[in-house]
PDB file of N, CA, C and O in Angstrom:
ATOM      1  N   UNK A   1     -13.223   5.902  20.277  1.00  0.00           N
ATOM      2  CA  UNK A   1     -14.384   6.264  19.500  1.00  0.00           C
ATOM      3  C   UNK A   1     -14.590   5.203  18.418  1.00  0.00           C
ATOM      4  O   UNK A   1     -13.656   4.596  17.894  1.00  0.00           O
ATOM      5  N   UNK A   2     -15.854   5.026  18.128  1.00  0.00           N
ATOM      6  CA  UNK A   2     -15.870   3.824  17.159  1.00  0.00           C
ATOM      7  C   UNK A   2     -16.363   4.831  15.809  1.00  0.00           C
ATOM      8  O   UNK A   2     -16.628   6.033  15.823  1.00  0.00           O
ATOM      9  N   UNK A   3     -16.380   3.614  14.366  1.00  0.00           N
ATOM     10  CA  UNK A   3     -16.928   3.996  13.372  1.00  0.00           C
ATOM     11  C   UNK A   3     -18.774   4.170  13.548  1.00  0.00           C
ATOM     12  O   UNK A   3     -19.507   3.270  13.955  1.00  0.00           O
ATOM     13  N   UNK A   4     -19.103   5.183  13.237  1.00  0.00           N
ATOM     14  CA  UNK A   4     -20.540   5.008  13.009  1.00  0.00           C
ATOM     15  C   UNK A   4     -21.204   4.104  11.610  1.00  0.00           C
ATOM     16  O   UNK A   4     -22.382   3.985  11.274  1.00  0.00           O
ATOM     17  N   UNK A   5     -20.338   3.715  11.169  1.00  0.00           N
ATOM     18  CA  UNK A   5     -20.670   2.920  10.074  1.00  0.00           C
ATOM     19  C   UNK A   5     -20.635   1.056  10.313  1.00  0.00           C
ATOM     20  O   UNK A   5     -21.475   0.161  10.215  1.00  0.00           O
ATOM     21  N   UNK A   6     -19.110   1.133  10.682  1.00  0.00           N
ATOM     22  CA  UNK A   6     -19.161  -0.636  10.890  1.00  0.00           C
ATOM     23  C   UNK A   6     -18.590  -0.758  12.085  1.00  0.00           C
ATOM     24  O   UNK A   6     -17.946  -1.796  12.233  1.00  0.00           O
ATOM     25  N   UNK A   7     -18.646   0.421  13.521  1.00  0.00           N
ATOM     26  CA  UNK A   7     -18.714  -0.040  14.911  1.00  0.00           C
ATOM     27  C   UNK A   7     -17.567  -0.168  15.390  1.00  0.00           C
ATOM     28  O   UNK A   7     -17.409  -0.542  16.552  1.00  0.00           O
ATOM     29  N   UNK A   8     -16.357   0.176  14.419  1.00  0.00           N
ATOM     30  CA  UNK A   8     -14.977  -0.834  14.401  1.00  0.00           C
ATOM     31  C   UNK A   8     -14.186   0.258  15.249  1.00  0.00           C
ATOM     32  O   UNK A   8     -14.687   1.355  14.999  1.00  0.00           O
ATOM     33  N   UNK A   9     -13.285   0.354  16.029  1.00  0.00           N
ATOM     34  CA  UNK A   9     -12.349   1.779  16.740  1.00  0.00           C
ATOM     35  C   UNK A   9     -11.792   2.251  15.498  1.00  0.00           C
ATOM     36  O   UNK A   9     -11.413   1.717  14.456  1.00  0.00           O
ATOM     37  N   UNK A  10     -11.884   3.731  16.065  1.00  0.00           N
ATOM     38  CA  UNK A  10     -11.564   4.401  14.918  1.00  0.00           C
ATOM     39  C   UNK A  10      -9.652   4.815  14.686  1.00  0.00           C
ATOM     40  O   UNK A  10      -9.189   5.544  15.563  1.00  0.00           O
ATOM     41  N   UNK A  11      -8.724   4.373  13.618  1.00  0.00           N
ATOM     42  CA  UNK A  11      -7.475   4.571  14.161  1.00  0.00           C
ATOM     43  C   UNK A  11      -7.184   6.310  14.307  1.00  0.00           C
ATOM     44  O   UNK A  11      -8.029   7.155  14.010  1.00  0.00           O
ATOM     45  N   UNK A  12      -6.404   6.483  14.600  1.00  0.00           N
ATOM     46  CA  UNK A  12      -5.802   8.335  14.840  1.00  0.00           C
ATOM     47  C   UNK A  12      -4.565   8.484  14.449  1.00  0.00           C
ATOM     48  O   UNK A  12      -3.534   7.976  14.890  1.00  0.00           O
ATOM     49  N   UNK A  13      -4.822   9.580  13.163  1.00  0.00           N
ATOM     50  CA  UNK A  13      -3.190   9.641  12.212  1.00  0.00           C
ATOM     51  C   UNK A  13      -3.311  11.365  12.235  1.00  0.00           C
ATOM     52  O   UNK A  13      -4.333  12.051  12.224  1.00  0.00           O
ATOM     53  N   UNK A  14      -1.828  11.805  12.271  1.00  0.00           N
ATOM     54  CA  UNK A  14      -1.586  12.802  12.449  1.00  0.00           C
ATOM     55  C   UNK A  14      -1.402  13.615  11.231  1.00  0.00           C
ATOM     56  O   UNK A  14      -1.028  13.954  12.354  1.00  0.00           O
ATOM     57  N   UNK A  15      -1.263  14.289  10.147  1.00  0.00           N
ATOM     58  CA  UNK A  15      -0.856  14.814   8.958  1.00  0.00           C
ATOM     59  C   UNK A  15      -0.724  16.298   8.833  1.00  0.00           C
ATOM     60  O   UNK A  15      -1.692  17.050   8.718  1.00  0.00           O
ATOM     61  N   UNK A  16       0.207  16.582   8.854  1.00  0.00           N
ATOM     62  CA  UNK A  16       0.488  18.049   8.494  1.00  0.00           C
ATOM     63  C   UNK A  16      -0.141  18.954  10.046  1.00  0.00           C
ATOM     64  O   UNK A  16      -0.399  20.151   9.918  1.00  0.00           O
ATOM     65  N   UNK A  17      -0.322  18.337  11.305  1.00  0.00           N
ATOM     66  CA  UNK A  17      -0.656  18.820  11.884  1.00  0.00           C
ATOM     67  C   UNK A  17      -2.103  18.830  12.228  1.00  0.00           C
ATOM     68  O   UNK A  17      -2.829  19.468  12.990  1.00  0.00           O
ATOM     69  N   UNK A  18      -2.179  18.259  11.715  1.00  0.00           N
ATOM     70  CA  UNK A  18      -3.465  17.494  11.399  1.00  0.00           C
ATOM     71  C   UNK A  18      -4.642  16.354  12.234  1.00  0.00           C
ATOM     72  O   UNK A  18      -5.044  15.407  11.557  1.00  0.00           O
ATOM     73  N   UNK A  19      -4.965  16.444  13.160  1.00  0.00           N
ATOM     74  CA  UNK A  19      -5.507  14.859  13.433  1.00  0.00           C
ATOM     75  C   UNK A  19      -6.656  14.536  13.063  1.00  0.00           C
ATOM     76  O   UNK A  19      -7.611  15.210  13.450  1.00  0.00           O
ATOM     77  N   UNK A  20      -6.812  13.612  12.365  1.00  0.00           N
ATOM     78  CA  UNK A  20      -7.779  13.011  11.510  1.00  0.00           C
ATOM     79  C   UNK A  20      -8.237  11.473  11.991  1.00  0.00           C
ATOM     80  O   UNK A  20      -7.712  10.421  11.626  1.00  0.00           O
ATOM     81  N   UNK A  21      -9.003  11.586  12.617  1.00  0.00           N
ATOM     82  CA  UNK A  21      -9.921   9.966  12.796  1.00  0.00           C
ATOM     83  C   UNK A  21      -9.969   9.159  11.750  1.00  0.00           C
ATOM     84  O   UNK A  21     -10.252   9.852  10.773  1.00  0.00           O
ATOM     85  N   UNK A  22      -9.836   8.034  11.447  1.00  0.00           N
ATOM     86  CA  UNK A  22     -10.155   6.732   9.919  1.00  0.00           C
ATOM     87  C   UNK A  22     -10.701   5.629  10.687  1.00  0.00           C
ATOM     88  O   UNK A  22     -10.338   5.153  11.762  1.00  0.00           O
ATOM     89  N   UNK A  23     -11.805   5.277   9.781  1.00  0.00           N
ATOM     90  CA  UNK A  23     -11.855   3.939   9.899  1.00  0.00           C
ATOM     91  C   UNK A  23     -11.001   2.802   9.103  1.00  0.00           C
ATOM     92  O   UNK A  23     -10.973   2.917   7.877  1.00  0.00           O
ATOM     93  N   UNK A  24     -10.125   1.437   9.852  1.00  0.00           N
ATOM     94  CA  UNK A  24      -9.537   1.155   8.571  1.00  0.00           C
ATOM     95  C   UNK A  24     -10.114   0.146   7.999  1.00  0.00           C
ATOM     96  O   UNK A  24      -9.536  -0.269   6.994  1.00  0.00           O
ATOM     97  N   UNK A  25     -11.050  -0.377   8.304  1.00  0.00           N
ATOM     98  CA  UNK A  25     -12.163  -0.899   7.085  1.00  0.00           C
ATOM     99  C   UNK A  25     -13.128   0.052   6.316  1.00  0.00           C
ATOM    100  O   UNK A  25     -12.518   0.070   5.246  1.00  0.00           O
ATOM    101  N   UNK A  26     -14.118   0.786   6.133  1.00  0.00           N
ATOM    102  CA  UNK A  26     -14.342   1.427   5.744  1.00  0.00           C
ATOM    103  C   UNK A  26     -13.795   2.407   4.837  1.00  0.00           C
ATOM    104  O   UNK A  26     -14.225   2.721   3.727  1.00  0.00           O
ATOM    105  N   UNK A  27     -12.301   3.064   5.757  1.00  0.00           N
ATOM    106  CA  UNK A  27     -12.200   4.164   4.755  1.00  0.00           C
ATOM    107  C   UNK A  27     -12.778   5.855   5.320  1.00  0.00           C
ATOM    108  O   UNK A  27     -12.629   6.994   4.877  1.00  0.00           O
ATOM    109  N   UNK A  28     -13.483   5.258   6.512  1.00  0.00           N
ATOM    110  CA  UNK A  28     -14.623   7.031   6.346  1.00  0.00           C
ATOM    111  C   UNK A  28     -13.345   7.786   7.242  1.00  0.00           C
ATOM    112  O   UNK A  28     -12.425   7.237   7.850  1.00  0.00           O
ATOM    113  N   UNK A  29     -13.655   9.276   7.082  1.00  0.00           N
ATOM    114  CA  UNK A  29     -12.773   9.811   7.941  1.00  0.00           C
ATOM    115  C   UNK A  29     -13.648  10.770   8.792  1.00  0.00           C
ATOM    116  O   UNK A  29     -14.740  11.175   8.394  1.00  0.00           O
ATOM    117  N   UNK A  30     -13.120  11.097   9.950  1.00  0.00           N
ATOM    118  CA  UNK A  30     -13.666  11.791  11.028  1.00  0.00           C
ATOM    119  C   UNK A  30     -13.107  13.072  11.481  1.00  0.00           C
ATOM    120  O   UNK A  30     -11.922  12.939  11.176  1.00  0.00           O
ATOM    121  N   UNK A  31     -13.207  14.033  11.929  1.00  0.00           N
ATOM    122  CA  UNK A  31     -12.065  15.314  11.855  1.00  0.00           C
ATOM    123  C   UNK A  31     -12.946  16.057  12.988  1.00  0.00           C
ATOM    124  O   UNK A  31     -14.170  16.190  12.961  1.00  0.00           O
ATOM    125  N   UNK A  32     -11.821  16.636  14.263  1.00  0.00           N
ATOM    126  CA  UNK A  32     -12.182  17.321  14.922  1.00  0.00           C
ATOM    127  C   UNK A  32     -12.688  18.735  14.974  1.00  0.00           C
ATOM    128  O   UNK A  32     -12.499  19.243  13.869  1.00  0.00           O
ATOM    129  N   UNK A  33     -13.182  19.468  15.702  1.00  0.00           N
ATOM    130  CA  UNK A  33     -13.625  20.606  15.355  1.00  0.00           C
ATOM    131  C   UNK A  33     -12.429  21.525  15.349  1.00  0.00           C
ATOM    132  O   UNK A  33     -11.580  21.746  16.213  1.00  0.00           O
ATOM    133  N   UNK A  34     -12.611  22.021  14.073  1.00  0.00           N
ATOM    134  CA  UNK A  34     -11.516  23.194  13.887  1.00  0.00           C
ATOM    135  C   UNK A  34     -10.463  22.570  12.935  1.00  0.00           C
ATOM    136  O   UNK A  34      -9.640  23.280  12.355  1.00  0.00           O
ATOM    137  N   UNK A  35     -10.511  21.234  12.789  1.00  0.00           N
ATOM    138  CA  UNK A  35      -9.574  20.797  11.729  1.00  0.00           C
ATOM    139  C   UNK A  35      -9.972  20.954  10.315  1.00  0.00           C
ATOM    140  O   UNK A  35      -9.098  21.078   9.456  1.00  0.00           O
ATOM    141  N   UNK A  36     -11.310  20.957   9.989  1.00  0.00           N
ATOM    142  CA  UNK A  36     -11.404  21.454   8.661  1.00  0.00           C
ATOM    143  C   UNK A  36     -11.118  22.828   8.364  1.00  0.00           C
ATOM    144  O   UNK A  36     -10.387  23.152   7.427  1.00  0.00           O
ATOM    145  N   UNK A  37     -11.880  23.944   9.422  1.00  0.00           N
ATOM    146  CA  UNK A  37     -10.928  24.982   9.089  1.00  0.00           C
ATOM    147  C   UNK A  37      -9.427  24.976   9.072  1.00  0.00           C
ATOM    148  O   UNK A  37      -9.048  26.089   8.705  1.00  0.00           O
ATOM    149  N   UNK A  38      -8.509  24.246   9.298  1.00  0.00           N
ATOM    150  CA  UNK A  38      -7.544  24.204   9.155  1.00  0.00           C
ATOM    151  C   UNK A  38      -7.194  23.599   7.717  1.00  0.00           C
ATOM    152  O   UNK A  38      -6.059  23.822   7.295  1.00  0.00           O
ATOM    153  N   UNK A  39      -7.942  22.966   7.049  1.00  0.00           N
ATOM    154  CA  UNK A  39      -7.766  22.214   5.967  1.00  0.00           C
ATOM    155  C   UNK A  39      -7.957  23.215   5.052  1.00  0.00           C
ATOM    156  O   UNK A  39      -7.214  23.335   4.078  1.00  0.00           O
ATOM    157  N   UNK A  40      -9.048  24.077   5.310  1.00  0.00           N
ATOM    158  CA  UNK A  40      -9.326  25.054   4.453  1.00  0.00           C
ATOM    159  C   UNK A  40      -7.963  26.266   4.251  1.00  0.00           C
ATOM    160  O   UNK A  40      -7.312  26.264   3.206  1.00  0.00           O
ATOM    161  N   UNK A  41      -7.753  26.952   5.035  1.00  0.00           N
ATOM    162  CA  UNK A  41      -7.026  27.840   5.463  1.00  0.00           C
ATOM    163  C   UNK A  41      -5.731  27.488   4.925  1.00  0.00           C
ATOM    164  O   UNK A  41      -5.009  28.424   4.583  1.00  0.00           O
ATOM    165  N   UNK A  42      -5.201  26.000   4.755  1.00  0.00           N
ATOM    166  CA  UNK A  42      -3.859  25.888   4.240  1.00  0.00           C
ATOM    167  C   UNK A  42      -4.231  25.824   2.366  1.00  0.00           C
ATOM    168  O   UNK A  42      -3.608  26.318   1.426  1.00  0.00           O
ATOM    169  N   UNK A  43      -5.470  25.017   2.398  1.00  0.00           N
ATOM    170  CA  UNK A  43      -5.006  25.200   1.290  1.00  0.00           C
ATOM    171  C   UNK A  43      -5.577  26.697   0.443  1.00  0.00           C
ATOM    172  O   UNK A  43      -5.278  26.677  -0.751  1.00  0.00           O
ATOM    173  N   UNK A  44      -6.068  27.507   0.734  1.00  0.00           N
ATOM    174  CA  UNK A  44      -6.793  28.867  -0.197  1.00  0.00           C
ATOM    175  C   UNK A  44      -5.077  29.187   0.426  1.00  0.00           C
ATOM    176  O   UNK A  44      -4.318  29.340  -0.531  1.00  0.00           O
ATOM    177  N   UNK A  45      -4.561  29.277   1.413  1.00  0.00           N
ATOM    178  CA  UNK A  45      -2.858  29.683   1.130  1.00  0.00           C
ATOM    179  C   UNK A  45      -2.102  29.391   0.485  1.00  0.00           C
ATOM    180  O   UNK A  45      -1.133  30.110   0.239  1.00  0.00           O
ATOM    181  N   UNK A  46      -2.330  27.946  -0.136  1.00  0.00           N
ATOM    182  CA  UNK A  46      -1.360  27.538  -0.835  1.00  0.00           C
ATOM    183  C   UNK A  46      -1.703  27.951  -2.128  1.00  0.00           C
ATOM    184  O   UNK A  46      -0.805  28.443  -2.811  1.00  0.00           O
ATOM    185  N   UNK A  47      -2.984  27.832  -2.662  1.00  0.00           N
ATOM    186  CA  UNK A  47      -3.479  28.543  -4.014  1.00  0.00           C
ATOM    187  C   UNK A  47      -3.258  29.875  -4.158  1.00  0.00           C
ATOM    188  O   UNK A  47      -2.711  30.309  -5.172  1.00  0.00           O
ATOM    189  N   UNK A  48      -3.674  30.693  -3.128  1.00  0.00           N
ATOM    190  CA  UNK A  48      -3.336  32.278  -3.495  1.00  0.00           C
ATOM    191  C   UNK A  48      -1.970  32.561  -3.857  1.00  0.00           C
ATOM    192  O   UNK A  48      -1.170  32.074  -3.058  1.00  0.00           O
ATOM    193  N   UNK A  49      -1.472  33.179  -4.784  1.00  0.00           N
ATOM    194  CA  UNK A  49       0.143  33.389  -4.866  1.00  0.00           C
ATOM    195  C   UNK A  49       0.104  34.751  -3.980  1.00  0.00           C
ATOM    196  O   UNK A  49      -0.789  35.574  -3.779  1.00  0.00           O
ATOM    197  N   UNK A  50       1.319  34.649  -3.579  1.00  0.00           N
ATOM    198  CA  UNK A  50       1.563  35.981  -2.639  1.00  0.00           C
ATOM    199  C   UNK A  50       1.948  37.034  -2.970  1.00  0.00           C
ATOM    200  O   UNK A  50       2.015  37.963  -2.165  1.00  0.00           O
ATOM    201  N   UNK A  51       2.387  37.182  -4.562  1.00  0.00           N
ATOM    202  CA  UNK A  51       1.729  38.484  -5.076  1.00  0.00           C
ATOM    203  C   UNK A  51       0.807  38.345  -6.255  1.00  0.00           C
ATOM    204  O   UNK A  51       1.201  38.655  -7.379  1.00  0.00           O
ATOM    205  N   UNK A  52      -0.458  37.871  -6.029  1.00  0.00           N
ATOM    206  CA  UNK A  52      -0.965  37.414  -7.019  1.00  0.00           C
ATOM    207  C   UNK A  52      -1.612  38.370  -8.278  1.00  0.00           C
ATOM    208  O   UNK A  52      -1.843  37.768  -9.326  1.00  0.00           O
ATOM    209  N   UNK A  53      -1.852  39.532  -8.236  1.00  0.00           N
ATOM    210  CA  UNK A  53      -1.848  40.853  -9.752  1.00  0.00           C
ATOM    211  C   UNK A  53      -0.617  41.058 -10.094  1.00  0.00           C
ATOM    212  O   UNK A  53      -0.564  41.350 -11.289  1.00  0.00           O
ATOM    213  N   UNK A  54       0.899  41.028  -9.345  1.00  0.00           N
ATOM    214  CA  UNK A  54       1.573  41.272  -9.765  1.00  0.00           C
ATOM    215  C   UNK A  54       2.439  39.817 -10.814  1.00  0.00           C
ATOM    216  O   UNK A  54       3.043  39.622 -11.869  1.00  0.00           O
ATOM    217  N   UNK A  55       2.101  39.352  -9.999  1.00  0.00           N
ATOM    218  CA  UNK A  55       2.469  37.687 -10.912  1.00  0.00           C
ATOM    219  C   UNK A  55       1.805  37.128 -11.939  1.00  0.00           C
ATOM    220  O   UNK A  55       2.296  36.293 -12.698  1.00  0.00           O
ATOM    221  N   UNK A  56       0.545  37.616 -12.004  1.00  0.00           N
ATOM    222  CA  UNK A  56      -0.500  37.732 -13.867  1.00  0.00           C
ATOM    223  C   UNK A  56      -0.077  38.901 -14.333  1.00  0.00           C
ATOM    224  O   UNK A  56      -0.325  38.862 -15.538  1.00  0.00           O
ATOM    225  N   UNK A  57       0.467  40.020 -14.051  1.00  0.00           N
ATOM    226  CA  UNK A  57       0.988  41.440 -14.724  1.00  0.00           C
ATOM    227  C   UNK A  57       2.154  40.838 -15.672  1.00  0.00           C
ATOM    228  O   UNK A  57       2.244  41.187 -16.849  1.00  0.00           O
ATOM    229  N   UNK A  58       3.242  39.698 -14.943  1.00  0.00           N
ATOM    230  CA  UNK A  58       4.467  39.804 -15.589  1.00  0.00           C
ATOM    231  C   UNK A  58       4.594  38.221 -16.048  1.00  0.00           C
ATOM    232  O   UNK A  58       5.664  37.644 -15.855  1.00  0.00           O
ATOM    233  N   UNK A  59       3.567  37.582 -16.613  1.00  0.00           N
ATOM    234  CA  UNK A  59       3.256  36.567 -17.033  1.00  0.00           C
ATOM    235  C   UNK A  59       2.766  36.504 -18.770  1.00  0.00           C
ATOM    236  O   UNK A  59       1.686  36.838 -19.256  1.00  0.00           O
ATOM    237  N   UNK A  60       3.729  36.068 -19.309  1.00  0.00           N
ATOM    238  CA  UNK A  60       3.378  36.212 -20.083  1.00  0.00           C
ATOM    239  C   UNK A  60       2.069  35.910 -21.397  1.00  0.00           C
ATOM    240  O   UNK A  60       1.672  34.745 -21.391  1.00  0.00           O
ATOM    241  N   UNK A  61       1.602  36.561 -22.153  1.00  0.00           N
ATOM    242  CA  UNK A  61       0.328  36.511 -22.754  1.00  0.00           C
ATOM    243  C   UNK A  61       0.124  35.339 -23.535  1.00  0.00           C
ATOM    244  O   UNK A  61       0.952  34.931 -24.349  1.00  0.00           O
ATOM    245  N   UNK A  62      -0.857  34.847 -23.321  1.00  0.00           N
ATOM    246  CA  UNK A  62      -1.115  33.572 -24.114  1.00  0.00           C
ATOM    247  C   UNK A  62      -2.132  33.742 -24.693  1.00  0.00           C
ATOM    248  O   UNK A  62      -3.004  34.369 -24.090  1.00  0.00           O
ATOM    249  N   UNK A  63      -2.527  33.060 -26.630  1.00  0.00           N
ATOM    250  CA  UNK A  63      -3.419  33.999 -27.401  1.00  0.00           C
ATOM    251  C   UNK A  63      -4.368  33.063 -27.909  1.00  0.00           C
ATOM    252  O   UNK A  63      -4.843  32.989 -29.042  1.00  0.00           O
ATOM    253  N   UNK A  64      -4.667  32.039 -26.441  1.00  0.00           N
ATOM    254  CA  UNK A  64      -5.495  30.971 -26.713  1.00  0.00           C
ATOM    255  C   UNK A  64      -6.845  32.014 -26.276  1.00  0.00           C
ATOM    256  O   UNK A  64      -6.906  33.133 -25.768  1.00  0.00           O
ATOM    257  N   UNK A  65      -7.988  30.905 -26.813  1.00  0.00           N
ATOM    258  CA  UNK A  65      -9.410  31.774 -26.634  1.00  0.00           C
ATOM    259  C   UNK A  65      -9.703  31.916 -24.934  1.00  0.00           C
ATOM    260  O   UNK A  65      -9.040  31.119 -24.271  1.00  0.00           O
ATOM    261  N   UNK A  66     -10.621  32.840 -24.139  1.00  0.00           N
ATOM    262  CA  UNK A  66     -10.974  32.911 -23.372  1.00  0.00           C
ATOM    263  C   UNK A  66     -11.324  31.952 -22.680  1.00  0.00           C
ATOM    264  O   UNK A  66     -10.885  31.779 -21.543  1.00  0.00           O
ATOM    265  N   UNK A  67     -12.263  31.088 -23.309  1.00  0.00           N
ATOM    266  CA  UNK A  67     -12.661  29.415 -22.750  1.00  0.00           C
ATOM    267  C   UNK A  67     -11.547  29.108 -21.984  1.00  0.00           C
ATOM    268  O   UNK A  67     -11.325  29.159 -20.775  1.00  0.00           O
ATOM    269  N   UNK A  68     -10.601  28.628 -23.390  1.00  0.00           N
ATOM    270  CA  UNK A  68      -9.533  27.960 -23.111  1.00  0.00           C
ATOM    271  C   UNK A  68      -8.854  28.163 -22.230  1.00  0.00           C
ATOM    272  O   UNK A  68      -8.187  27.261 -21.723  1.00  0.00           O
ATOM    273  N   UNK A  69      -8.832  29.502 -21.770  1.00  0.00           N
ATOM    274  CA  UNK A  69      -7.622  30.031 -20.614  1.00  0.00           C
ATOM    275  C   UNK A  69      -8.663  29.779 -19.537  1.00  0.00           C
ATOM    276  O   UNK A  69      -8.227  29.272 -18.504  1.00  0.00           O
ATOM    277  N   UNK A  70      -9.660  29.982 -19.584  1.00  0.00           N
ATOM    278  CA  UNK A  70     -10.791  30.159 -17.988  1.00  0.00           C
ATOM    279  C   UNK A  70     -10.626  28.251 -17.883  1.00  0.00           C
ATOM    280  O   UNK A  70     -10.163  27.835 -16.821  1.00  0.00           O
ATOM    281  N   UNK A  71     -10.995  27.214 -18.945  1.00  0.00           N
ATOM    282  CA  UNK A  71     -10.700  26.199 -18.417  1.00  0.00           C
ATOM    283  C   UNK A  71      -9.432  25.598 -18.223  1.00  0.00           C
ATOM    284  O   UNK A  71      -9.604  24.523 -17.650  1.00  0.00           O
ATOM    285  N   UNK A  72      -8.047  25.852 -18.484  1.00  0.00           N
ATOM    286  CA  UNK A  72      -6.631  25.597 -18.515  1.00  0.00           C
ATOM    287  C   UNK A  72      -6.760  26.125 -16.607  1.00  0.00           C
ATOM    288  O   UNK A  72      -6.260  25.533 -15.650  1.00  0.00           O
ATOM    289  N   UNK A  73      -7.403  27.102 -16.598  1.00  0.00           N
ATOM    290  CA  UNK A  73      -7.081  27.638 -14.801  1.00  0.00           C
ATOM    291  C   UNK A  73      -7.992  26.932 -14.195  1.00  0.00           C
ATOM    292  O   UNK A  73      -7.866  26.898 -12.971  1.00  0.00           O
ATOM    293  N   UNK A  74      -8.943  26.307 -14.678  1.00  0.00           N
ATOM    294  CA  UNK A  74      -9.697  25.451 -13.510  1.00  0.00           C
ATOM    295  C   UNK A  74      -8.957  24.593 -13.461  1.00  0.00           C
ATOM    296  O   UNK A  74      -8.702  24.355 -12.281  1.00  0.00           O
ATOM    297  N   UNK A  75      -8.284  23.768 -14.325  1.00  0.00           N
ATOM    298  CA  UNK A  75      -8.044  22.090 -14.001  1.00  0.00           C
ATOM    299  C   UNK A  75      -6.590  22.470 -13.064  1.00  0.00           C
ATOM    300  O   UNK A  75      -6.184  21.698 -12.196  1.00  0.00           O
ATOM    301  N   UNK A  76      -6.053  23.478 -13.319  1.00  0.00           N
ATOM    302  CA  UNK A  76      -4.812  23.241 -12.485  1.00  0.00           C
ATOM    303  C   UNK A  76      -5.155  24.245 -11.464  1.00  0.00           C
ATOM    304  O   UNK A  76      -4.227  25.042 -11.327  1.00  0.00           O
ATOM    305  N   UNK A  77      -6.158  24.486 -10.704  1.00  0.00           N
ATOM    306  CA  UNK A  77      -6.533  24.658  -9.731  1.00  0.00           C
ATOM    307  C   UNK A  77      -7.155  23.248  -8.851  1.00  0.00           C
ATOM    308  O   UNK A  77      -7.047  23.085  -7.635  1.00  0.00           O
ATOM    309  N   UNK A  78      -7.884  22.222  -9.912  1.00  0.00           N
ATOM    310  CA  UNK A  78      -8.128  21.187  -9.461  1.00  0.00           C
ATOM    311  C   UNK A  78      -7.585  20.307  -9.153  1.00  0.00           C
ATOM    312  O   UNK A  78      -8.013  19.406  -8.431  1.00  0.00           O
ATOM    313  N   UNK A  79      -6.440  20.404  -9.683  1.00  0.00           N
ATOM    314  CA  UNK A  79      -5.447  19.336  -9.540  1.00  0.00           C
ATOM    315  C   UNK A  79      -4.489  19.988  -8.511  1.00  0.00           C
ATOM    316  O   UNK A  79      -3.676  19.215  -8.004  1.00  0.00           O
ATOM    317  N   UNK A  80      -4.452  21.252  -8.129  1.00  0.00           N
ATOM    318  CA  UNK A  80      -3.564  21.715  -6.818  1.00  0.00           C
ATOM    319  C   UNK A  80      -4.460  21.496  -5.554  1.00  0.00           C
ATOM    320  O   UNK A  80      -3.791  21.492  -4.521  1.00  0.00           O
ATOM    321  N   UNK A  81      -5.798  21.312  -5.371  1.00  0.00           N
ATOM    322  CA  UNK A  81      -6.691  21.264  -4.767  1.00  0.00           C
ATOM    323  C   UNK A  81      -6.380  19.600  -4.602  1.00  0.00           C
ATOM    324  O   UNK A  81      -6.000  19.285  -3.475  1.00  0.00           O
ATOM    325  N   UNK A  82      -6.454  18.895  -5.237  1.00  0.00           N
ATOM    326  CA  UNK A  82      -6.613  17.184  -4.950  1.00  0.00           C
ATOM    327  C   UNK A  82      -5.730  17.132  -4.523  1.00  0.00           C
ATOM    328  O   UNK A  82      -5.717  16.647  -3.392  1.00  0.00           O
ATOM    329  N   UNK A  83      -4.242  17.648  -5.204  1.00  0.00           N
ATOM    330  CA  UNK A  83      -2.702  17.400  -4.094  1.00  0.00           C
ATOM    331  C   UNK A  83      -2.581  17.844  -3.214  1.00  0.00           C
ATOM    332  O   UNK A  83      -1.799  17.148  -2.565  1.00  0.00           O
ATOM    333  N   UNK A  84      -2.941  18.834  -2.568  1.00  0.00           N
ATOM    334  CA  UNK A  84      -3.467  19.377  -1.010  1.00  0.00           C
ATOM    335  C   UNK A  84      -4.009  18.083  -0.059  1.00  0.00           C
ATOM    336  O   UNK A  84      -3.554  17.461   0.901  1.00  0.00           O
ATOM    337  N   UNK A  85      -5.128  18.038  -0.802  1.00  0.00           N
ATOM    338  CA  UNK A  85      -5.697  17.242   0.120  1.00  0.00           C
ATOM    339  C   UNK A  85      -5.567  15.460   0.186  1.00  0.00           C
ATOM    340  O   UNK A  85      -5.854  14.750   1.150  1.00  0.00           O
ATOM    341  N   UNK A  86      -4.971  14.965  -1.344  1.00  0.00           N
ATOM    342  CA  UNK A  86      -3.994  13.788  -0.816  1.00  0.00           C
ATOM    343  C   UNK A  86      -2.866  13.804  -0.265  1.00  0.00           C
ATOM    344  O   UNK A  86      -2.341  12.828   0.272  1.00  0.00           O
ATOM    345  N   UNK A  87      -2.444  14.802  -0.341  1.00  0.00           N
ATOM    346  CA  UNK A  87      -0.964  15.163   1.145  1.00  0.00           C
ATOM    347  C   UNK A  87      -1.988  14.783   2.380  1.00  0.00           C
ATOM    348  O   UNK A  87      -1.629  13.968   3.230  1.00  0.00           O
ATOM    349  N   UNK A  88      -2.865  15.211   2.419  1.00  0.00           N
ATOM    350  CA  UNK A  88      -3.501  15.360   4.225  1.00  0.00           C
ATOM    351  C   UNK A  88      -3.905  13.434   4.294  1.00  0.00           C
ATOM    352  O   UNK A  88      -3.351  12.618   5.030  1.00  0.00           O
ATOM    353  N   UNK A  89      -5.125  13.133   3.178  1.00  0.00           N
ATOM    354  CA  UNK A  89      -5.438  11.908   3.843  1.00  0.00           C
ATOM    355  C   UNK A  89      -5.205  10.744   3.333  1.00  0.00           C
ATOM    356  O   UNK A  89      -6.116   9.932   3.170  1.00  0.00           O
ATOM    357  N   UNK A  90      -3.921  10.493   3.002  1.00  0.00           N
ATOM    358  CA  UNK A  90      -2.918   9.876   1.877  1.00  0.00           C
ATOM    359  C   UNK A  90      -2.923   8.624   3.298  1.00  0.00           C
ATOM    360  O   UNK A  90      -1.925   8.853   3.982  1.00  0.00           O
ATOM    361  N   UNK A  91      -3.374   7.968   3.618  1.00  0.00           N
ATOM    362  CA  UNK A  91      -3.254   6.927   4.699  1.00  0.00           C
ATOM    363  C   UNK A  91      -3.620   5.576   4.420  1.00  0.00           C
ATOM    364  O   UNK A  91      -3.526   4.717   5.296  1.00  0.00           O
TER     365      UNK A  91
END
């Protein structure tokens, strides 16, 4: 299969179970059907904790403002989200 961008064969790397098409000039990546659901699926698993009310129940209270806690949980959701997915296309 070539790149639709610069025509070039596309290489084939395996990751986590993974097979993922690259171009290695470009950079673009290509993914078979059903592999993004797979991309998805590992990682909302890896984010959900597996007892997740009971693991904010026995966590202890922190007496920063609301903001602060709603944005403290985005970024380290974002940043578990980017390490997910530079594990996968780290090539």
């Amino acid at each position: 299969m070539h790149c639709p961008s610069c025509l070039i064969d596309l290489q084939i790397t395996e990751r986590q179970g993974i097979e993922i098409d690259y171009c290695p000039k470009c950079r673009g990546v290509w993914l078979d059907r059903g592999e993004l659901d797979k991309i998805i699926e590992r990682t909302v698993s890896q984010i959900t904790p597996a007892g997740g009310a009971v693991a904010a129940a026995s966590a202890p209270m922190n007496t920063g403002s609301a903001a602060s806690l709603k944005a403290d949980k985005k970024k380290k959701k974002s940043k578990l989200y980017k390490s997910i997915l530079e594990e996968i296309f780290d090539f």
